[in-house]
C-alpha angles and dihedrals in degrees: 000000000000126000086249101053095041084066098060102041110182129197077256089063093046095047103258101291109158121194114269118272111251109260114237123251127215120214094266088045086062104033082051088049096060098036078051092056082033093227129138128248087258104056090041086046083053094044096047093039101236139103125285087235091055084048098054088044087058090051096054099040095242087127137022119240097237123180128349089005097051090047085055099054101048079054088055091045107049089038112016138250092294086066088070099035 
């Protein structure tokens, strides 16, 4: 591989490995998460910049972490709280 090319690796170059898809969470998945991190709605709800009611509707299942959200939690998840902070 040139110098040049070496520079600007692509996923090509890596052989299209793309980086895994999020997993999805259900509501005790997420409430676990945080008891685990013993933290309250509201400073999962700062860290993860949405509201405490979102929080809660995600808790009960009432709604589905999609997105940036979603990719957060599994962070916090796989490495705890301190990985996002």
């Amino acid at each position: 591989m040139s110098k040049r090319t070496h520079e600007k690796i692509t996923l090509r170059h890596l052989g299209g490995a793309a980086q895994p898809a999020a997993k999805p969470l259900t509501g005790k998945q997420i409430r676990a998460l945080r008891d685990k991190e013993n933290i309250s709605q509201a400073v999962l709800a700062h860290h993860l910049r949405v509201t405490v009611g979102y929080v809660s509707q995600l808790e009960r299942g009432e709604r589905r972490p999609t997105g940036p959200t979603l990719v957060l939690l599994n962070v916090i998840q796989r490495r705890g709280l301190e990985a996002i902070l």
